[in-house]
C-alpha positions as CSV (number, residue, x, y, z in Angstrom):
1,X,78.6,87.2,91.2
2,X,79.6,86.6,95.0
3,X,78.4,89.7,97.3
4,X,80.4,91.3,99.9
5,X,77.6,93.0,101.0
6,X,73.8,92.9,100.4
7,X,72.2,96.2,99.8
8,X,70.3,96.1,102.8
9,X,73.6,95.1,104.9
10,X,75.3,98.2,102.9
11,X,72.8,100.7,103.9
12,X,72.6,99.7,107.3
13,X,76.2,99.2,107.4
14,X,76.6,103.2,106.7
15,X,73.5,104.2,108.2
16,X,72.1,105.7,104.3
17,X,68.9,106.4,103.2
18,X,68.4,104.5,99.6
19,X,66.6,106.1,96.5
20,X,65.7,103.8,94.0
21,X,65.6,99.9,93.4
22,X,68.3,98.3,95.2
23,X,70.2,95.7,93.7
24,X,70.7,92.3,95.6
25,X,74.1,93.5,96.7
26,X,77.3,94.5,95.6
27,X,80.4,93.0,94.6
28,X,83.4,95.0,95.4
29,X,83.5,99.0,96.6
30,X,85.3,101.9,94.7
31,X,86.5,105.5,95.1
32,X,87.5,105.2,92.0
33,X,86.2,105.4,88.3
34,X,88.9,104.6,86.2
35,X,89.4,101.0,87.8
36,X,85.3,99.9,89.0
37,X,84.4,96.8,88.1
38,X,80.6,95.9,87.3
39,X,78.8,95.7,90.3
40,X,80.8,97.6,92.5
41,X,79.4,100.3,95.1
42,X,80.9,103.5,94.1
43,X,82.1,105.7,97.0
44,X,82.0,109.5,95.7
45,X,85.2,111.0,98.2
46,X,85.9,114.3,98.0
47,X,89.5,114.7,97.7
48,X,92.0,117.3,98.6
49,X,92.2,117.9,94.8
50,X,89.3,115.6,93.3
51,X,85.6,115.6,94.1
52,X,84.3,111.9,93.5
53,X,80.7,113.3,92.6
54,X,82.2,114.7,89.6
55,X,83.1,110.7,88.2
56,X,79.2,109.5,89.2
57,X,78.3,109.6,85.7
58,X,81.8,108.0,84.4
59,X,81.0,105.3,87.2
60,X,77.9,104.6,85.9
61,X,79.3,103.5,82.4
62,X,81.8,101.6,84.0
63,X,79.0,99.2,85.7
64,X,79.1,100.6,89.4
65,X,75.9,99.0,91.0
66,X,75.2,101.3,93.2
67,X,76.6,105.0,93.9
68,X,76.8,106.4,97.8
69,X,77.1,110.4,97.3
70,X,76.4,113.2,100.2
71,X,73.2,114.8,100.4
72,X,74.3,118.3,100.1
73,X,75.6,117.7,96.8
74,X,72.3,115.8,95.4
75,X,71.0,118.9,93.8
76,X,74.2,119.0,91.7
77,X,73.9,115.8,90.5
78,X,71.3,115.4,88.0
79,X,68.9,113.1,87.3
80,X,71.5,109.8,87.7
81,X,70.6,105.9,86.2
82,X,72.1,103.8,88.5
83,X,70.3,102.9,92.4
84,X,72.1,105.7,94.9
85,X,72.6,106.0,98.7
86,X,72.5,108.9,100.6
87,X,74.7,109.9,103.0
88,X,75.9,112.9,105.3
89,X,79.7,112.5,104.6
90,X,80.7,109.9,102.3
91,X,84.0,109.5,103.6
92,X,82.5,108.9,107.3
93,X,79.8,106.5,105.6
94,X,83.1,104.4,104.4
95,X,84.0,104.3,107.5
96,X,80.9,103.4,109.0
97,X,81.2,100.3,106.9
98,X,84.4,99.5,107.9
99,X,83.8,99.5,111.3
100,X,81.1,97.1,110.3
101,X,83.2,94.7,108.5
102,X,85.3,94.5,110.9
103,X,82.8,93.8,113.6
104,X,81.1,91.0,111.6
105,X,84.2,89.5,111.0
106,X,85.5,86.1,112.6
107,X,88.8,86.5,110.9
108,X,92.5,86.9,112.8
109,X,93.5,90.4,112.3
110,X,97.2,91.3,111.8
111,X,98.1,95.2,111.3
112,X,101.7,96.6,110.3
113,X,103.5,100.0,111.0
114,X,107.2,101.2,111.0
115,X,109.2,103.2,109.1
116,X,110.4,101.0,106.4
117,X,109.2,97.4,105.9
118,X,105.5,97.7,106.2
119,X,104.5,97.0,102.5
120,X,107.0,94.5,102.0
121,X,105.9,92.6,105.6
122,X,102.4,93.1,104.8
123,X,102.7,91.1,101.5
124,X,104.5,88.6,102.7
125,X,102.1,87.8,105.6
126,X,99.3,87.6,102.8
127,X,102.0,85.5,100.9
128,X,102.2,82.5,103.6
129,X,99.2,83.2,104.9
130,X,97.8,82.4,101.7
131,X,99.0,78.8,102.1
132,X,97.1,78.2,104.9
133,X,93.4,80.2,104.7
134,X,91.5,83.1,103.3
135,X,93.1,85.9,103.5
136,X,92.2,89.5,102.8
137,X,95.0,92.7,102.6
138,X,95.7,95.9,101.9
139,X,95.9,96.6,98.3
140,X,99.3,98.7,97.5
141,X,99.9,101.1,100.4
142,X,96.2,101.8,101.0
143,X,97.7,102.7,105.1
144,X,96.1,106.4,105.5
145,X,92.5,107.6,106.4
146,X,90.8,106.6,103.2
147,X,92.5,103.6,102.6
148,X,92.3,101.9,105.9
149,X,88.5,102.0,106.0
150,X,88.0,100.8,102.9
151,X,90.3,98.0,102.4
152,X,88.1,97.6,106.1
153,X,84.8,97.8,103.6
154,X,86.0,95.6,101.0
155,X,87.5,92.4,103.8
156,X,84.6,89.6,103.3
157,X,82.9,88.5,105.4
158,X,84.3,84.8,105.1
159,X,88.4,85.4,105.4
160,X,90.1,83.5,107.7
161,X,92.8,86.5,108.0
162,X,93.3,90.1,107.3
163,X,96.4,92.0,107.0
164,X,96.2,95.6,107.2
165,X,99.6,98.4,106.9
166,X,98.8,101.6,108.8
167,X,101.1,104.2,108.0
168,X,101.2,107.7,109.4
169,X,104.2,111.0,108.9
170,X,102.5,113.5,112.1
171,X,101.2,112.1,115.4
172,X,97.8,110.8,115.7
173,X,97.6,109.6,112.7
174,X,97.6,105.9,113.5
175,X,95.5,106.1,116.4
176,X,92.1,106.3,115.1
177,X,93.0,103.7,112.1
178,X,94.1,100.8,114.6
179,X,90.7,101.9,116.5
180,X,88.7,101.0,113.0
181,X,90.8,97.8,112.4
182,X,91.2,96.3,115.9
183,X,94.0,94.0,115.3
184,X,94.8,90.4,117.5
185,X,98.2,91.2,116.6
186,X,100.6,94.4,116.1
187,X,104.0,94.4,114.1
188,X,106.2,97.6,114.6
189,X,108.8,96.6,111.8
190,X,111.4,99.0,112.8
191,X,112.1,103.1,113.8
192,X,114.3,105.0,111.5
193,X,114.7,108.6,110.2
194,X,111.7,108.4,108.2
195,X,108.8,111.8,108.1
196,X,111.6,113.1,110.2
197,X,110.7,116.6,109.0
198,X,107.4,116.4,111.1
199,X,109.1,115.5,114.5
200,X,112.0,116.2,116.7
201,X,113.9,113.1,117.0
202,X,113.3,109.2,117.0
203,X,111.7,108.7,119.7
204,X,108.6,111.0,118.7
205,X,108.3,108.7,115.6
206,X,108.6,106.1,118.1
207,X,105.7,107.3,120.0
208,X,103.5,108.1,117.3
209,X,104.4,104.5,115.8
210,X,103.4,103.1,119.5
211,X,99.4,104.9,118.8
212,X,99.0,101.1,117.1
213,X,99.1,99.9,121.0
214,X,95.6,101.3,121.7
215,X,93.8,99.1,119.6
216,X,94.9,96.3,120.3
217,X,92.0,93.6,120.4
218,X,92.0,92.1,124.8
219,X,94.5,89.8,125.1
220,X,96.6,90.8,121.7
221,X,99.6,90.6,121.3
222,X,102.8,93.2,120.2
223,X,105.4,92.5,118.0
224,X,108.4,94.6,117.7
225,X,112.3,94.4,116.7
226,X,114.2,93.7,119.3
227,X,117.1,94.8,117.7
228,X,116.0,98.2,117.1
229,X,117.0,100.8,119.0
230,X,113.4,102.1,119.9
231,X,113.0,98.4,121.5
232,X,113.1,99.6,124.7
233,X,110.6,102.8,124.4
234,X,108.1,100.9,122.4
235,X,108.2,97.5,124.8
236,X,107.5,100.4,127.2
237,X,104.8,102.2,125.7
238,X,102.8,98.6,125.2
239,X,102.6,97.8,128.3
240,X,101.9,101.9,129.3
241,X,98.6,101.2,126.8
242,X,97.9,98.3,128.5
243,X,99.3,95.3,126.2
244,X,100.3,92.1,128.3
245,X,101.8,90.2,125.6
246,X,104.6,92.0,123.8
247,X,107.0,89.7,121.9
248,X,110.8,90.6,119.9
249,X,111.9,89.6,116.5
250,X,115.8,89.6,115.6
251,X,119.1,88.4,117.0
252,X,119.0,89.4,120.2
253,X,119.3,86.3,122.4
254,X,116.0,87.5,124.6
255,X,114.4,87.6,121.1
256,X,110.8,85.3,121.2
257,X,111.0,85.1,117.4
258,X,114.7,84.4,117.1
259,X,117.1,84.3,114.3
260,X,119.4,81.1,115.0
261,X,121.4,80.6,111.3
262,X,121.4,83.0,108.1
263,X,122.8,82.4,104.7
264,X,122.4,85.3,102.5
265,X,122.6,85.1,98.5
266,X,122.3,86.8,95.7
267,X,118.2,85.8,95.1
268,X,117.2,84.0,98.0
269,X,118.4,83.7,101.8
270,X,118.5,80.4,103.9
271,X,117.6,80.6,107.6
272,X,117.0,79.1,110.4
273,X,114.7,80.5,113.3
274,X,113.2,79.8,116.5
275,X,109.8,80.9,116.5
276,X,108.0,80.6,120.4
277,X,109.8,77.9,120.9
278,X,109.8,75.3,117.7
279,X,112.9,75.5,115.2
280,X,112.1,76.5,111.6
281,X,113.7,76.5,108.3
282,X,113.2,78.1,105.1
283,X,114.3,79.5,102.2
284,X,113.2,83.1,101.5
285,X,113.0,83.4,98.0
286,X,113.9,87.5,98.2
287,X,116.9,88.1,98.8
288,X,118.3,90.4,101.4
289,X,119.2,90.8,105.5
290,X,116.4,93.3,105.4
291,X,113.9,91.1,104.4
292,X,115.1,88.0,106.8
293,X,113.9,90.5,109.8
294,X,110.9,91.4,108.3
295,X,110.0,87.4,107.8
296,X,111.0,86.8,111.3
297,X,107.8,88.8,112.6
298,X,106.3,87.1,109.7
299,X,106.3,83.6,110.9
300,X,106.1,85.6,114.3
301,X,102.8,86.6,113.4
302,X,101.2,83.4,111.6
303,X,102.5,81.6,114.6
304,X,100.4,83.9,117.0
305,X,97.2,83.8,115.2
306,X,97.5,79.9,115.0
307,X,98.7,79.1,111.2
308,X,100.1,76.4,110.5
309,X,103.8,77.1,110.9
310,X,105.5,74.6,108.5
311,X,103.2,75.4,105.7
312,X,103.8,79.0,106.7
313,X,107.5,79.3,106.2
314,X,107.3,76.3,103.2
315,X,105.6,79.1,101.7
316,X,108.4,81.6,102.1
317,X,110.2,79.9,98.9
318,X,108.0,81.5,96.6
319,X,108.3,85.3,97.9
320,X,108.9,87.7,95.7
321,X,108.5,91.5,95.6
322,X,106.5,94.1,94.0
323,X,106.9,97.3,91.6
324,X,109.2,99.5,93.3
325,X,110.0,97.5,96.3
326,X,113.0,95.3,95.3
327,X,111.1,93.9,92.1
328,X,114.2,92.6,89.8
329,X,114.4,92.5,85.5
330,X,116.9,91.0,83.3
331,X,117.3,93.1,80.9
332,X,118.7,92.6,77.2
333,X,120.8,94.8,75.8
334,X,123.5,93.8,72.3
335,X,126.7,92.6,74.3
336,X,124.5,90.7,77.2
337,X,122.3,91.8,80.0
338,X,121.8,93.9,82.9
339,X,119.8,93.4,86.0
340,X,117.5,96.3,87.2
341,X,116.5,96.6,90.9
342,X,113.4,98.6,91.2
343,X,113.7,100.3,94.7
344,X,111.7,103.6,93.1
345,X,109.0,103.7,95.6
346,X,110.0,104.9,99.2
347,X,113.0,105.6,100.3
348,X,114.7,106.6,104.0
349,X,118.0,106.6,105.6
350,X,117.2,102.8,106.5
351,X,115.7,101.5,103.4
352,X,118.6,103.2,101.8
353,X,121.3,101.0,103.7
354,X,118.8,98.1,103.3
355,X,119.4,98.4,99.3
356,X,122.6,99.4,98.8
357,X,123.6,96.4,101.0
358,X,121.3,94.4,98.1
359,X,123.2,96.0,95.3
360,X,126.3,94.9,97.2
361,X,125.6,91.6,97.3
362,X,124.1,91.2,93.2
363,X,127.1,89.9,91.7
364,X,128.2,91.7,88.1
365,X,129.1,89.3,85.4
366,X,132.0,90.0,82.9
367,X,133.0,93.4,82.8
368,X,129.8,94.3,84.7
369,X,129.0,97.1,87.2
370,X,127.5,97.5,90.3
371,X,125.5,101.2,90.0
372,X,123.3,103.0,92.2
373,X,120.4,105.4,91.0
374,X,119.6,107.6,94.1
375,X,116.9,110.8,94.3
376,X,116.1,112.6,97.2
377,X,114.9,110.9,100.7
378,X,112.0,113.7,101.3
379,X,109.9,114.7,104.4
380,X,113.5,115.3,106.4
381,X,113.0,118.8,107.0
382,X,116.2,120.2,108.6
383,X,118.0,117.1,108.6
384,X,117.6,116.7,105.2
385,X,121.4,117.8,104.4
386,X,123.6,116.0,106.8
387,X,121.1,112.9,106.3
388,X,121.9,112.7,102.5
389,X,125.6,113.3,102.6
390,X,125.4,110.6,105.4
391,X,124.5,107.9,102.8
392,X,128.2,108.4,101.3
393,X,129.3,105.7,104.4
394,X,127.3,103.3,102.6
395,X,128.9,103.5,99.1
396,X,132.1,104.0,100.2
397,X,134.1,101.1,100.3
398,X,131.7,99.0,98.5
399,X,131.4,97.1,95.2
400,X,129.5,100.7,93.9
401,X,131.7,102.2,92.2
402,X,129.1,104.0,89.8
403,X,126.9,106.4,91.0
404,X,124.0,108.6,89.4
405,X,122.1,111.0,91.2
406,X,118.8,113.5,90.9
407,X,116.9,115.3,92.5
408,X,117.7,119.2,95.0
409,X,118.8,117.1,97.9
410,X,120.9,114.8,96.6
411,X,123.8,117.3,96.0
412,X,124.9,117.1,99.6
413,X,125.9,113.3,98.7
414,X,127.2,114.5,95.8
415,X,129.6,116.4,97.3
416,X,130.7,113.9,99.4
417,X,131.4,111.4,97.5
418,X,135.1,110.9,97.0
419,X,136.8,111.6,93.5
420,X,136.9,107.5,93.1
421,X,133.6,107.0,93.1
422,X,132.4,107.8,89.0
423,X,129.0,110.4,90.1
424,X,127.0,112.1,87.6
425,X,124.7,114.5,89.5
426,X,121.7,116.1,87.8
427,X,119.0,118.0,89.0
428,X,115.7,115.8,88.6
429,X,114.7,112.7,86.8
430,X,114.6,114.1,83.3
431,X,117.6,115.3,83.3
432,X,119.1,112.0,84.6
433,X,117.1,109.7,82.2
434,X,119.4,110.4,78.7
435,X,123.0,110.4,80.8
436,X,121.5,107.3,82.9
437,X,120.3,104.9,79.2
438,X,123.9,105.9,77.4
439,X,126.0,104.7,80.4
440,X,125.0,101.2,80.4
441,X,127.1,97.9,79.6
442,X,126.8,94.7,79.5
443,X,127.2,93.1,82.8
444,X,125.7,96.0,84.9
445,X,123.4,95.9,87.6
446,X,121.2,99.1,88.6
447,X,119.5,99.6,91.7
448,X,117.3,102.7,91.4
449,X,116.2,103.9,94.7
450,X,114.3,107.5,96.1
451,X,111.2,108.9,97.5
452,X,108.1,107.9,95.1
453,X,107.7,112.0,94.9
454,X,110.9,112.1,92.8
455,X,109.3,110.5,90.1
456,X,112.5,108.0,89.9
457,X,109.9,105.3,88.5
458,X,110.1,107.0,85.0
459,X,113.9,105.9,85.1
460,X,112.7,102.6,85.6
461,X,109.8,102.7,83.0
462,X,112.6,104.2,80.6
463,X,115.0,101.3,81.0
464,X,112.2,98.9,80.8
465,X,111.1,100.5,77.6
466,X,114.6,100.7,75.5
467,X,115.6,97.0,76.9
468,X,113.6,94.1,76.0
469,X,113.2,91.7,79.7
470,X,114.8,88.7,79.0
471,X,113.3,86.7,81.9
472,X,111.6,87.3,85.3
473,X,114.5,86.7,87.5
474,X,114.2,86.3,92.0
475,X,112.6,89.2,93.3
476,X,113.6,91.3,96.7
């Protein structure tokens, strides 16, 4: 068993007071009992609905090596089998940790925010990364104020590279989370009517996005998309918080990580880019003019922190997505199959026009159709409305012809939508499911897109479950 930390690094590391016999270390760290592997420290967080110290004794059976619970709730806990460190606050003890990974870490430190983008350019940094070091990332979305400081705890001490997404929906959120992680370099993927519910305009989730500024390591570096409209404001409000070296991705000439050639196709793009100052090519195996600016801070990035460039975008052949971000399935259904685009995991105005331009570009085959699955974009607030019936520009016009909707919001586009365009509006996800399964023919291709809160990913577990996969196809 490696260690990521000796016991007496972990206590010191969170400044606990130890009862029992130590172990020698511990292997990985937990908040979690269902998925604790032996030897794991488990880290008993109270929750907004879930108390941690209730799962000590379920952590014990699942092998945790050591459990780190608060002192005032001790008395509650029993008389408990496995070693235990005591702390004030757990949650603050995690973070104590963190702060001391990070500060006996050697490793180039890369951290992500925006409103769309930041998963997907976070795993495709770890991705090409990969092909040139160590490298240790977020796992999932872990961006808020448990899951930066421990994705922090859990970074060995040994990685060449970390790669951490810090996500935020209200102001100074970010700010304290880029102070724990300390990055060498800063990507700002993009500003777009995301959380917009929680602020004015744009350019107060430009501001908040710019908190990741202030923690920028002397002498890092800023990343941001040049073609954005924010690009301005946020080149602005680096330098304000003291950054020197602030660098653009995109197609705009004055671009430092500039996109020279693109080919787009259905499962992979071709592309040619000049990244501070050599000329790269690549294939990017996920498809999509969204994810060709998100690998263009990509290569941005491994170029900053000194990778290996060629191996870098070599690398950039094998990308493919996750669940809910792009992932793609054949599907087989009697007649021929159908191609699912799993998209059920975030959604905004941006990411909206990101995938419907994917589902656009998916080609059909015999009698085929193209057919978007859409539920509601949420945290909008007031401009919930005119933002939903917006999305209509996207669809008409297009190769969607086919439409399903769910979900309270989504009746604004449903309105809008002309009488040409086939829509079946329902009012939630289960609703949707039975109308959604009888519609399909051979030929089709599905793009199921909303906010993870809609529960749209039980459309795409139902699909998956009545239709065998034929094959793992390119992913977005």
């Amino acid at each position: 068993m490696s260690l990521l930390w000796t016991s007496e690094a972990l206590v010191a590391g969170m400044d606990g007071r130890p009862l029992g016999p130590m172990p020698e270390g511990i292997s990985g760290i937990s908040i979690d009992s269902r998925t604790l592997q032996p030897g794991d420290a488990f880290f008993a967080i109270k929750g907004e609905t879930m108390d941690g110290h209730d799962f000590a004794t379920a952590a014990i059976k699942a092998g945790a090596g050591v459990l780190v619970v608060a002192e005032g709730k001790l008395p509650s806990l029993g008389r408990l089998t496995a070693p235990i460190i005591v702390v004030e606050d757990v949650l603050a003890a995690l973070e104590k940790l963190g702060a001391a990974a990070r500060a006996r870490s050697e490793a180039k430190i890369i951290a992500v925010t925006g409103s769309a983008g930041k998963t997907t350019t976070k795993e495709a940094l770890r991705h090409v990364l990969s092909a040139v070091g160590k490298v240790h990332a977020s796992a999932q979305s872990f961006n808020n104020h448990w899951g930066v400081p421990l994705t922090l705890a859990r970074m060995p001490i040994d990685c060449d590279y970390a790669v951490f997404e810090i996500g935020m929906n209200h102001p100074d959120e970010i700010r304290p989370l880029v102070k724990m992680v300390r990055p060498h370099v800063a990507i700002v993927t993009m500003i777009a009517a995301a959380h917009l519910g929680f602020f004015r305009n744009l350019d107060e989730i430009a501001r908040a996005k710019a908190e990741i500024f202030e923690g920028l390591e002397p002498e890092g570096a800023a990343i941001l998309n040049r073609d954005d409209g924010r690009w301005k404001l946020l080149d602005k409000m680096a330098h304000a918080a003291g950054v020197e070296h602030v660098y653009g991705f995109g197609e705009n000439a004055r671009s430092t990580f500039r996109l020279v050639k693109c080919e787009l196709h259905a499962d992979h793009s071709d592309i040619t880019a000049r990244i501070g100052g050599h000329e790269v090519t690549a294939r990017v195996g996920a498809p999509g003019r969204h994810m060709v600016q998100n690998v263009l801070a990509v290569l941005g990035a491994a170029h900053l922190v000194g990778a290996d460039l060629d191996r870098a975008a070599l690398a950039l052949a094998d990308l493919s997505a996750e669940r809910g971000r792009g992932k793609r399935h054949v599907l087989r259904l009697p007649g021929g199959p159908i191609t699912l685009i799993d998209e059920s995991y975030n959604a905004n105005p941006a990411s909206m026009g990101a995938a419907m331009a994917l589902l656009n570009a998916t080609p059909v085959t015999g009698e085929g159709r193209r057919i978007a699955v859409l539920g509601d974009m949420l945290e909008l607030g007031d401009h919930s409305a005119k933002l939903h019936a917006a999305l209509a520009d996207l669809i008409v016009g297009t190769g969607t012809q086919t439409v399903f909707l769910g979900g309270p919001e989504m009746r604004a586009l449903a309105e809008r939508l002309p009488g040409e365009i086939r829509t079946e509006y329902r009012a939630g996800v289960e609703e949707l499911k039975p109308v959604l399964l009888a519609a399909l023919k051979p030929g089709d291709v599905v793009m199921i897109k909303s906010s993870k809160g809609i529960g749209f990913a039980k459309l795409v577990d139902a699909l998956l479950g009545k239709f065998p996969a034929q094959t793992t196809s390119k992913q977005t």
